[in-house]
matplotlib code that plots the C-alpha trace (Angstrom):
import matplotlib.pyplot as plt

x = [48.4, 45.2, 42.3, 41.2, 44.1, 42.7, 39.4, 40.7, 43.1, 39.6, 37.3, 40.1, 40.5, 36.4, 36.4, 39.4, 36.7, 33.9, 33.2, 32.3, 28.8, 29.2, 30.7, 30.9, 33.7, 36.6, 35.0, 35.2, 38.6, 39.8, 38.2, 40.1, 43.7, 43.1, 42.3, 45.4, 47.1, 46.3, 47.1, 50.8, 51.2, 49.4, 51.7, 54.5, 54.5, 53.1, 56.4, 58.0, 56.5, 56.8, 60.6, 61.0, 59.1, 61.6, 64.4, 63.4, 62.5, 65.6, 68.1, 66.4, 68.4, 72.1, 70.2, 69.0, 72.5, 74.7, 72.0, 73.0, 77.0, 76.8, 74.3, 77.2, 80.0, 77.7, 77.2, 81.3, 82.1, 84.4, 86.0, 86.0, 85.3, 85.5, 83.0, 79.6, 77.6, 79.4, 78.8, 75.1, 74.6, 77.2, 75.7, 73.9, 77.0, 79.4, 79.2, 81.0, 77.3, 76.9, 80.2, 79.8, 76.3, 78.4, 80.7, 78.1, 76.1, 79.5, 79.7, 76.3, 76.7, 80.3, 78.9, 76.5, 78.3, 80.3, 77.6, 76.6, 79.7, 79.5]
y = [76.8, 75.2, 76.2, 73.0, 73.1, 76.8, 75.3, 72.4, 75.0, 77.6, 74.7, 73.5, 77.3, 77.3, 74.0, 75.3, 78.7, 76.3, 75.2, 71.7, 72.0, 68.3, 68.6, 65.1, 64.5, 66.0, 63.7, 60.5, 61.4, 61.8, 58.4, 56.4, 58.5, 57.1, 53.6, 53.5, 55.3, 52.5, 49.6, 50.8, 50.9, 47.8, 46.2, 47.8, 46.5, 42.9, 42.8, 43.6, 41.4, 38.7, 39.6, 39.4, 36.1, 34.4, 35.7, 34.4, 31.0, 30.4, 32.0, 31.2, 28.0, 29.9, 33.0, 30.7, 29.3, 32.7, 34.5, 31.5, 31.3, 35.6, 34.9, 32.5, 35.1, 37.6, 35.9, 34.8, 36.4, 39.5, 38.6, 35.0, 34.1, 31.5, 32.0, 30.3, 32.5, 36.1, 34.3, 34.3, 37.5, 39.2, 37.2, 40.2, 42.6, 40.3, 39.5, 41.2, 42.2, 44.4, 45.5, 46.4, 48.1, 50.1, 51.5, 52.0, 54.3, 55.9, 56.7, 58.2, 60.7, 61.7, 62.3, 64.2, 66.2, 66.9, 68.4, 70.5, 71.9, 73.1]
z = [90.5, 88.7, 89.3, 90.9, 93.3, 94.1, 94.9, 97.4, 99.1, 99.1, 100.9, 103.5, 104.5, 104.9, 106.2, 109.1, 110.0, 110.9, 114.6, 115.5, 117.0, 118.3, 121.8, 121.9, 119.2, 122.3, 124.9, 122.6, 121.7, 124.7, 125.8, 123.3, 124.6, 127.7, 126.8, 124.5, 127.3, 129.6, 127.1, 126.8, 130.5, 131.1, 128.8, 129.7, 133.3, 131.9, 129.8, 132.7, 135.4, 132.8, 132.4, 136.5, 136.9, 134.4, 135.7, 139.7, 137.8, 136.3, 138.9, 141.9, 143.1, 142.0, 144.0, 147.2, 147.2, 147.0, 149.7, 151.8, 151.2, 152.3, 155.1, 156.7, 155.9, 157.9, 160.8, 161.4, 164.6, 164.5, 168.3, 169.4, 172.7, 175.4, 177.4, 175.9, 177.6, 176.8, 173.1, 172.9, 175.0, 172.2, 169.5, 168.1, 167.9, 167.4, 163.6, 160.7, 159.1, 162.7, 161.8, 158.0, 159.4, 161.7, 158.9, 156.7, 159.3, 159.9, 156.4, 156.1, 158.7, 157.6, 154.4, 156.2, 158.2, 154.5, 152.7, 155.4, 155.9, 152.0]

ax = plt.figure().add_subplot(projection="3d")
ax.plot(x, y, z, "-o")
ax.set_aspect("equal")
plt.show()
């Protein structure tokens, strides 16, 4: 090595021993990890709240129209009956989305009563 290469390598290794009396220098660093902490989240969840608003403005009449088209499938009646007023006091349990509730309770306590057997 050169001697001037010796002498940069000599002052980094003195330069490494000192301590930093300013106290300060952590605080202010840490300050500026936060705020650039902060930025990439606040953007983050801009992008993303951007991303959602877009979406619901340009699907929302395709959306409103397929919520509506399941909401009358849900509500068919799984028994028909005659009687008008054994209708509306079964109106509640008499519907495939009571029945497709019903199975999916089921479901959750079969698979339940699976992992507890293992």
């Amino acid at each position: 090595m050169t001697e001037r290469l010796d002498e940069n390598l000599r002052q980094l290794f003195e330069e490494s021993e000192q301590n930093l009396t300013n106290e300060t220098f952590a605080d202010d660093v840490m300050v500026k990890v936060r705020q650039i902490t902060f930025r990439q989240k606040a953007t983050w969840w801009g992008t993303r709240l951007l991303i959602a608003l877009v979406i619901i403005l340009l699907f929302s009449k395709p959306l409103q129209s397929i919520g509506q088209l399941i909401t009358q499938v849900l509500i068919y009646p799984v028994v028909e009956l005659s009687n008008p007023y054994l209708v509306w006091i079964l109106l509640p349990v008499n519907n495939l989305a009571c029945l497709l509730l019903l199975v999916g309770v089921g479901f959750m306590l079969l698979q339940k009563k699976i992992r507890n057997v293992t």
